[in-house]
N, CA, C and O atoms as CSV, one atom per row, in Angstrom:
chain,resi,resn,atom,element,x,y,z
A,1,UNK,N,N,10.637,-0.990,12.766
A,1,UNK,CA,C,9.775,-0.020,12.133
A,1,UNK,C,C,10.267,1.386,12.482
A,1,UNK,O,O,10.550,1.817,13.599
A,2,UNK,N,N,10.314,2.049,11.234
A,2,UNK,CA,C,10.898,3.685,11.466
A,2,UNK,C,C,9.333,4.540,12.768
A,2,UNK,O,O,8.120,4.334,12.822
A,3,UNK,N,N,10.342,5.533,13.625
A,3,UNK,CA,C,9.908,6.303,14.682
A,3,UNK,C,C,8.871,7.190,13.262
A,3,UNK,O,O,9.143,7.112,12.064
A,4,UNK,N,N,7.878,7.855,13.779
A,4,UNK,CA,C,7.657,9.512,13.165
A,4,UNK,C,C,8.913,10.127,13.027
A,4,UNK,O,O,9.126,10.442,11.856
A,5,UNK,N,N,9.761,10.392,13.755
A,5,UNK,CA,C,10.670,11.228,13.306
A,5,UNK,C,C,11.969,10.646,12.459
A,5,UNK,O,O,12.617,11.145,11.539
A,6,UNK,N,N,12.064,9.543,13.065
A,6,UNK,CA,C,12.858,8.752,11.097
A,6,UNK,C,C,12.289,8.964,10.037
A,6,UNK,O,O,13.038,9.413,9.170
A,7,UNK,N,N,10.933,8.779,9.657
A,7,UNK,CA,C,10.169,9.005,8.461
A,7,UNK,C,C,10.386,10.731,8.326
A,7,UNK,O,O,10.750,11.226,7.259
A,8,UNK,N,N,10.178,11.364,9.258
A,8,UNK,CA,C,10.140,12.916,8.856
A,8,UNK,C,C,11.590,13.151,8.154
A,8,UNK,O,O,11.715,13.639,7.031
A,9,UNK,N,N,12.567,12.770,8.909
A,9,UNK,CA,C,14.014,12.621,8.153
A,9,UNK,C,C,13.909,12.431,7.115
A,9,UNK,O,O,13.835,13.287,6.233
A,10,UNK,N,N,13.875,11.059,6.964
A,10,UNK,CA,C,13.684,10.669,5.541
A,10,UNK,C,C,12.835,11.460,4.505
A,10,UNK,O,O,13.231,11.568,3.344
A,11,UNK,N,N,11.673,12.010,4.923
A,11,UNK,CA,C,10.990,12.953,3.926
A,11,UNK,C,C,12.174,14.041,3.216
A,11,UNK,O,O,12.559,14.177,2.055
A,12,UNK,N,N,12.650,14.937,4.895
A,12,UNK,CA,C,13.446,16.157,5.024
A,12,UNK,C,C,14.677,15.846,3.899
A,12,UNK,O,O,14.904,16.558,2.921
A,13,UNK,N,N,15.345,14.738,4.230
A,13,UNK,CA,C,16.504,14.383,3.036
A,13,UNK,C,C,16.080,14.337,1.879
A,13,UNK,O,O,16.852,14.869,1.082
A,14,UNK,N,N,14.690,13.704,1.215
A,14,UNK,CA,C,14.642,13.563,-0.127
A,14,UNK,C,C,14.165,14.318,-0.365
A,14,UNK,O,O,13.427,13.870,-1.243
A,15,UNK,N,N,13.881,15.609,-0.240
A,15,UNK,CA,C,12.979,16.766,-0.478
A,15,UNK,C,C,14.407,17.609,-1.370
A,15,UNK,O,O,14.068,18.139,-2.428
A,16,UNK,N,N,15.515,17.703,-1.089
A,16,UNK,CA,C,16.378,18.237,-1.549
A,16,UNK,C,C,16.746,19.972,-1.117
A,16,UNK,O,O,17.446,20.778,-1.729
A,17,UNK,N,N,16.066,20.116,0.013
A,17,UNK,CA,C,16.025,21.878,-0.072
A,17,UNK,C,C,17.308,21.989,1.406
A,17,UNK,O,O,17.092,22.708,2.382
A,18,UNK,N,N,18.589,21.119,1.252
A,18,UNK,CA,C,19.462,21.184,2.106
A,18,UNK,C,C,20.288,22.926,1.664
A,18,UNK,O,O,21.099,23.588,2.311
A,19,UNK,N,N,19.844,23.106,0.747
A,19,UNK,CA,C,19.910,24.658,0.248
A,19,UNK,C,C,19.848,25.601,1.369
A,19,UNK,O,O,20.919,25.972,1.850
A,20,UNK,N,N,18.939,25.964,1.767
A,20,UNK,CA,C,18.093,26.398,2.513
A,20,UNK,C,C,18.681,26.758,3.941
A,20,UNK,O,O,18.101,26.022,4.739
A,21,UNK,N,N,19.633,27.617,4.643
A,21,UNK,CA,C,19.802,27.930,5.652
A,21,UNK,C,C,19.298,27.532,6.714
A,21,UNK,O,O,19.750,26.896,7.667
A,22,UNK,N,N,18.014,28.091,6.403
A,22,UNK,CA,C,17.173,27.988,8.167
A,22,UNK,C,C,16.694,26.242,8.119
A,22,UNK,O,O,16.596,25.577,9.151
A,23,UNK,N,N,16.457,25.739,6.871
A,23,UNK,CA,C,16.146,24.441,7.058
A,23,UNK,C,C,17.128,23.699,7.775
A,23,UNK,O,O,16.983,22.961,8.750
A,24,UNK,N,N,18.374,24.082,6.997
A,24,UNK,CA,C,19.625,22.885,7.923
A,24,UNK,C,C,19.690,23.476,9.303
A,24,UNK,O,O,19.782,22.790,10.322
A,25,UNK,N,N,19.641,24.712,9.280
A,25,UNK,CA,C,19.548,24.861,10.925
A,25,UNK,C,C,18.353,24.528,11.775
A,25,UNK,O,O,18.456,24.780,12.976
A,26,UNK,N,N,17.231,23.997,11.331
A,26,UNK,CA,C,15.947,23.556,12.170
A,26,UNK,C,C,16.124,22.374,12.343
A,26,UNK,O,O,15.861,21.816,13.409
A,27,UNK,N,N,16.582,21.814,11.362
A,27,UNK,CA,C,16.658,20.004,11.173
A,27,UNK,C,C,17.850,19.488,12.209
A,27,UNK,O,O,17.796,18.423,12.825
A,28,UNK,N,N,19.180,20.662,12.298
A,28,UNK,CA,C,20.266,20.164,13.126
A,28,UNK,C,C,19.462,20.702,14.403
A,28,UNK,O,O,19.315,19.860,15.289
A,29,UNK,N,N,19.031,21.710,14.589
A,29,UNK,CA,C,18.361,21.772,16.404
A,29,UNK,C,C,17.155,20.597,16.304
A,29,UNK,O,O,16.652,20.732,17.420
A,30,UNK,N,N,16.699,19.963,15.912
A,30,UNK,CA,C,15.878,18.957,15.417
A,30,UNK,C,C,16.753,17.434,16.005
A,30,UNK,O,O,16.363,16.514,16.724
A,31,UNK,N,N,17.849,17.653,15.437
A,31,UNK,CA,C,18.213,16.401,15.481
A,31,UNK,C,C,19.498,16.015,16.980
A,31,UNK,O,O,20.030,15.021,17.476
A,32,UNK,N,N,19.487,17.630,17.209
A,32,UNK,CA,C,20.058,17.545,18.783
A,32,UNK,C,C,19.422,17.247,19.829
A,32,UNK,O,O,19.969,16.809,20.841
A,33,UNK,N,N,18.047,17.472,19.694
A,33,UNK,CA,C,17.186,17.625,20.688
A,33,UNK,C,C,16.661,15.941,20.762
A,33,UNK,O,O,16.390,15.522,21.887
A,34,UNK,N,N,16.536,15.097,19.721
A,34,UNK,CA,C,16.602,13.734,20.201
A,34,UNK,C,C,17.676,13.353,20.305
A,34,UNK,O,O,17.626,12.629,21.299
A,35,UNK,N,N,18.752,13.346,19.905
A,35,UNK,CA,C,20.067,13.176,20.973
A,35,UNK,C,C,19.901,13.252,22.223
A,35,UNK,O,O,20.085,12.520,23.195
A,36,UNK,N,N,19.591,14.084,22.060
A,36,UNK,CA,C,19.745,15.160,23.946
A,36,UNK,C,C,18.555,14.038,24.802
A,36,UNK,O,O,18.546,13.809,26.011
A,37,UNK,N,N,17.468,13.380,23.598
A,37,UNK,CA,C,16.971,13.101,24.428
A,37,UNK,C,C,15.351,13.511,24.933
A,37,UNK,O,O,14.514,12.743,25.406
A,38,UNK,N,N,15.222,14.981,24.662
A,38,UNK,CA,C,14.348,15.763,25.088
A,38,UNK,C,C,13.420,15.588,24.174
A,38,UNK,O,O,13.566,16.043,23.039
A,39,UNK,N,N,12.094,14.750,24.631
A,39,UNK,CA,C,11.012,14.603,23.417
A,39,UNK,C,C,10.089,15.824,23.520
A,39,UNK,O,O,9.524,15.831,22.426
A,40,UNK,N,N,9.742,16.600,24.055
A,40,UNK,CA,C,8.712,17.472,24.082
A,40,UNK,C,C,9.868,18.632,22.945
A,40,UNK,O,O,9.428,19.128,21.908
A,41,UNK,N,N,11.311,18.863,23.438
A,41,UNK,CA,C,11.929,19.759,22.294
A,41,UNK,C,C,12.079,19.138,21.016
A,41,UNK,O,O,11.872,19.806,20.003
A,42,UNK,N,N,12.403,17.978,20.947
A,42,UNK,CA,C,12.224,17.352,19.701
A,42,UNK,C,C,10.904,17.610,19.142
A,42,UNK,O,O,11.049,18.131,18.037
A,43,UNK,N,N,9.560,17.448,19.475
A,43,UNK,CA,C,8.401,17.757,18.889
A,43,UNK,C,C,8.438,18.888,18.635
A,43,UNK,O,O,8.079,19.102,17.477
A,44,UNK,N,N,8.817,20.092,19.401
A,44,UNK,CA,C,8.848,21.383,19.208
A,44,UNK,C,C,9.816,21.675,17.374
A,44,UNK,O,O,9.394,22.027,16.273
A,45,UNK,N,N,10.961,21.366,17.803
A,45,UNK,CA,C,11.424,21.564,16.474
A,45,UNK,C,C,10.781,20.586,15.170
A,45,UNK,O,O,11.076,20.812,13.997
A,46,UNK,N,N,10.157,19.832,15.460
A,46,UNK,CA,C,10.160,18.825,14.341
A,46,UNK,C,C,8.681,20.182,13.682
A,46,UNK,O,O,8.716,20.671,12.553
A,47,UNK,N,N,7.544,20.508,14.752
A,47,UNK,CA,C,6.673,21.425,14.334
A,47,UNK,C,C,7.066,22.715,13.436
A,47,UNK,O,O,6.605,23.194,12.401
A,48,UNK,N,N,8.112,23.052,14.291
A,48,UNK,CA,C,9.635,24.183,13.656
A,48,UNK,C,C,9.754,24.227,12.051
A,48,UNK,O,O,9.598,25.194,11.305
A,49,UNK,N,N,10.105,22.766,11.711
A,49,UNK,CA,C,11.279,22.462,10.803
A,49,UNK,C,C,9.735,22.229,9.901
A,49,UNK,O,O,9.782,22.950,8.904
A,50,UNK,N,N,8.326,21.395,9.969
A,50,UNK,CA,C,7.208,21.751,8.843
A,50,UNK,C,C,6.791,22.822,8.346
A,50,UNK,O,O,6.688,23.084,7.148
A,51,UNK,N,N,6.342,23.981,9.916
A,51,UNK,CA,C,6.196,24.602,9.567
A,51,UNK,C,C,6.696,25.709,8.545
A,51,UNK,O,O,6.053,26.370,7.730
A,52,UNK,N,N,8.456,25.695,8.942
A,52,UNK,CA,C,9.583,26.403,7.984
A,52,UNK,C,C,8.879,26.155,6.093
A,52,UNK,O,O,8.642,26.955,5.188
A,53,UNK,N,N,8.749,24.491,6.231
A,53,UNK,CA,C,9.131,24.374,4.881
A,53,UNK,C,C,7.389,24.387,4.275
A,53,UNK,O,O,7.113,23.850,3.202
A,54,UNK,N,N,6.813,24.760,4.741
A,54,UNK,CA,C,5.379,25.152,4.523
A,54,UNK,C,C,5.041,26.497,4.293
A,54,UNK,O,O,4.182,27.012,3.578
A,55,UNK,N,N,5.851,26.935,5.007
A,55,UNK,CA,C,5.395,28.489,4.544
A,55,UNK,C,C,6.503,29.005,3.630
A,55,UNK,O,O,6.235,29.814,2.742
A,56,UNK,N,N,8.180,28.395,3.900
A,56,UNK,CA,C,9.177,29.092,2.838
A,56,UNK,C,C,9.103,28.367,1.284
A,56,UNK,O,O,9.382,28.755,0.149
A,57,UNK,N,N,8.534,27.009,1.912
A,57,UNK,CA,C,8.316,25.982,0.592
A,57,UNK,C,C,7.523,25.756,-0.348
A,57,UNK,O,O,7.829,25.443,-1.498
A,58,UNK,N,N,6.319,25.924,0.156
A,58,UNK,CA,C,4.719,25.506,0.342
A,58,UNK,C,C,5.086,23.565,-0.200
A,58,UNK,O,O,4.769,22.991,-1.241
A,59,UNK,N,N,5.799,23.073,0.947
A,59,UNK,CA,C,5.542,21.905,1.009
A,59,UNK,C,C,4.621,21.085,1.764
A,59,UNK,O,O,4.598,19.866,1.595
């Protein structure tokens, strides 16, 4: 079963707004930070990367 943050991926990819500068850069500090490992920074950016596309998107 996909994590929350697989599904958020998966949203983030089919949404199509890889356009978007600050998005690919929230989603890649996003996606370092569970690499890395670090779940409290991973939550941080994942909050990051909605909020971005909520207020630049209104998604």
């Amino acid at each position: 079963m996909a994590t929350s943050e697989e599904r958020a991926a998966a949203r983030a990819a089919s949404t199509g707004l890889m356009n978007c500068a600050e998005c690919a850069e929230l989603e890649a500090a996003r996606r370092r930070a569970i690499e890395g490992g670090d779940d409290e920074k991973a939550g941080d950016a994942l909050v990051a990367v909605r909020s971005h596309r909520r207020r630049a998107h209104a998604l």
